[in-house]
N, C-alpha and C positions, 0 to 999 in steps of 0.2 A: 408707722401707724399700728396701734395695737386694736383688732378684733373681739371682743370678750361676750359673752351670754351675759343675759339678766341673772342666770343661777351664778354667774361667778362674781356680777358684779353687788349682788345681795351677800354674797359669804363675802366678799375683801374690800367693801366701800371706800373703805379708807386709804387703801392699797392705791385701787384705781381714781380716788380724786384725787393722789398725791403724785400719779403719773403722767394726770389729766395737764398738771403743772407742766411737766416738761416737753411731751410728746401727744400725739394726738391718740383719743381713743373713744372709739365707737363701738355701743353697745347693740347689739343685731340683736332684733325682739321678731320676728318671724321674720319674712322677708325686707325688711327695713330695719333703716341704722339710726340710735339716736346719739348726737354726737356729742362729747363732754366738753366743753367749751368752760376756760376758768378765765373771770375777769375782778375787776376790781369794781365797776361802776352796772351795776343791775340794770339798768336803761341804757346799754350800750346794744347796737344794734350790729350782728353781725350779716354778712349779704354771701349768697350762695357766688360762684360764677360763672353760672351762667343769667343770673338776677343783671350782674353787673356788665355783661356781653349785650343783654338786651336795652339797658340802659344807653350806651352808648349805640346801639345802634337807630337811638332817635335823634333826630339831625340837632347838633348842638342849638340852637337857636330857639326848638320848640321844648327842651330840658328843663324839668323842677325839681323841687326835691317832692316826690311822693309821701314820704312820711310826717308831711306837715296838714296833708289830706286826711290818707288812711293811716290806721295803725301797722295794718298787714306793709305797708311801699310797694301795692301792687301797682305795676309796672305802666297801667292805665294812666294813674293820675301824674307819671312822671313827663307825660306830653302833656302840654299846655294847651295845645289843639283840642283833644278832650275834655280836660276841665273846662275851658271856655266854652265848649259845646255843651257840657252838663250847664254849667251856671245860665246860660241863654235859654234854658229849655224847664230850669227850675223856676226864671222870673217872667219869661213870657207866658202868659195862660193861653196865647193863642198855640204852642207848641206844646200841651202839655196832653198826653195821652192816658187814656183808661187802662190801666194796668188789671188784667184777668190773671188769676190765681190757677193754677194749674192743679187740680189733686190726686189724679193717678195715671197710670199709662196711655187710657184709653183719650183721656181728653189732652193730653201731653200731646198724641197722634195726631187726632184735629186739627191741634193749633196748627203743628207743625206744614201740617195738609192746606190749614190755608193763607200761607205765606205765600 
């Protein structure tokens, strides 16, 4: 795996999408890496692994595919136990609750005070 800055990958673009082909290489923009990933089809979805660690570890039976929910495939919507708990609580209006906007810390404190 190749390491590069933003300054080398702005002077040798071309360099490094052509290496991005063979080998892996991520670009370190301050303390984070953004990685070059070269495909052929633009809506292909790549998954970290640890995305795919937590996937399985929801018991095969209650497994989805999340990105048919969200776009992000957060890990939520891949148990079926929760979507069916959203959907029971989006069409029942006896479960649906007042949702209160939070706008700074001090009221953020509050709420949290009174759970």
């Amino acid at each position: 795996m190749k390491v590069i800055t933003t300054r080398e990958i702005r002077s040798e673009t071309k360099l490094y999408f052509e290496l991005a082909e063979k080998e892996r290489v991520a670009v370190k923009r301050g303390k984070k890496f953004v990685n070059l990933i070269v495909s052929d089809e633009p809506d292909r979805v790549f998954l970290d692994e640890n995305w795919v660690k937590g996937f399985m570890e929801i018991p095969a039976e209650h497994r989805i595919n999340p990105f048919e929910i969200s776009p992000s495939g957060d890990l939520y919507y891949a148990d079926k136990r929760n979507v069916e708990r959203l959907k029971e609580a989006i069409s029942d209006p006896e479960q649906r609750k007042v949702v209160k906007t939070v706008k700074n810390k001090a009221e953020l404190q509050t709420f949290l005070e009174s759970l």
